[in-house]
C-alpha angles and dihedrals in degrees: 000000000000112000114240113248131231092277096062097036080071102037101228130103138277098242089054127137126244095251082045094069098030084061084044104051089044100056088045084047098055093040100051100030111102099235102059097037129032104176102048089038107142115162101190083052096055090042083058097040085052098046084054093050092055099056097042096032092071115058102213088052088048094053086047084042096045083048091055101037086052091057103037078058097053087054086058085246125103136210143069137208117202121210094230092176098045089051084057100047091050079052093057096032082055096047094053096047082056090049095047089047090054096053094046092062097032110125109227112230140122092250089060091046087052088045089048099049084042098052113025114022100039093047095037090050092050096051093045090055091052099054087033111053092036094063093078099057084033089064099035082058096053101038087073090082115344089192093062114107102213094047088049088038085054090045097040080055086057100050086046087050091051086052095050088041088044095052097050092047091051081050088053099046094055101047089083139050114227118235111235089243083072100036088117096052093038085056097056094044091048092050087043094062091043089052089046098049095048083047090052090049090047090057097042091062085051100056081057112038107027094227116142093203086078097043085056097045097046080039091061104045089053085061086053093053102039074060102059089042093064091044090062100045083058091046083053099047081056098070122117101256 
């Protein structure tokens, strides 16, 4: 018998929208998880349900998924399993070889280490601080009742509001080479931003699914970053004045 693939996990077309299955996604999700009913509870369903929505949720993996599915189709087989942590990890792998091709062409004066500070760490910082300190009330909000919809809806605008504040912090951050003088600052600041976007994509799968795995996990990694935000504000209080 042929596995169902993640169209029909999630029971839309293939030809959906993305706020099609994330509709979608969200109303499977509520009415298999455990928490939120009981009667229709079915966790190989929702493991299922959540395996789909990581592949189609994200635009980039549906593209690779639709290219696969079509041939899979084409060999008379169907399904697909996407590497989600080796994708991450050619993300990350990606990200640093930037980084180390910046560094080798950056010029070392005092102007590029006052364009620097002016560009990349005040900015970056800034954003950082706002994604970071909100997460705690935004939390303490929702935990009054996680399965109402304006309280989810209020912290789902949050997390949207960390990734648009996220993508223009990692622009930011790569505008502009780093001077050797500020390689510890620029590290922290590097692996800030990595520990940030996995948390905001933690908390995204929360907000749809209701699983606190996910809270405690994106909740974490926020700890982790708040860290290495503060590492590099005291990297940065070093410097020779």
């Amino acid at each position: 018998m042929a596995h169902s693939n993640h169209y029909q996990i999630l029971d839309v077309e293939p030809n959906a929208t993305q706020a099609e299955i994330k509709q979608a996604y969200r109303r499977l999700a509520k009415l298999f998880h455990p928490d939120s009913n009981q009667q229709t509870a079915n966790h190989d369903k929702i493991t299922r349900i959540n395996a789909a929505y990581e592949v189609l949720g994200d635009p980039q993996s549906r593209n690779s998924y639709d290219r696969q599915l079509s041939y899979h189709s084409r060999l008379g087989s169907a399904g697909y399993t996407t590497e989600s942590a080796a994708e991450r990890q050619e993300r990350t792998a990606a990200a640093q070889a930037h980084y180390r091709r910046k560094r080798q062409t950056e010029p070392d004066s005092d102007q590029h280490l006052k364009l620097w500070l002016t560009k990349v760490y005040t900015p970056v910082n800034r954003q950082l601080g706002q994604i970071l300190r909100p997460l705690r009330a935004q939390i303490k909000q929702l935990s009054a009742d996680p399965f109402d919809d304006e309280l989810m809806e209020a912290f789902q605008a949050y997390t949207e509001d960390c990734r648009q504040m996220l993508s223009k912090a990692q622009t930011l951050f790569r505008s502009f080479p780093n001077p050797p003088t500020v390689a510890g600052v620029a590290a922290n600041l590097y692996y800030c931003l990595n520990q940030v976007a996995d948390g905001i994509e933690e908390l995204e799968y929360f907000s749809l699914n209701y699983d606190d795995h996910h809270l405690n996990t994106g909740l974490e990694l926020f700890k982790i970053a708040e860290g290495l935000r503060r590492e590099a504000q005291a990297a940065f209080r070093e410097l020779p004045k």
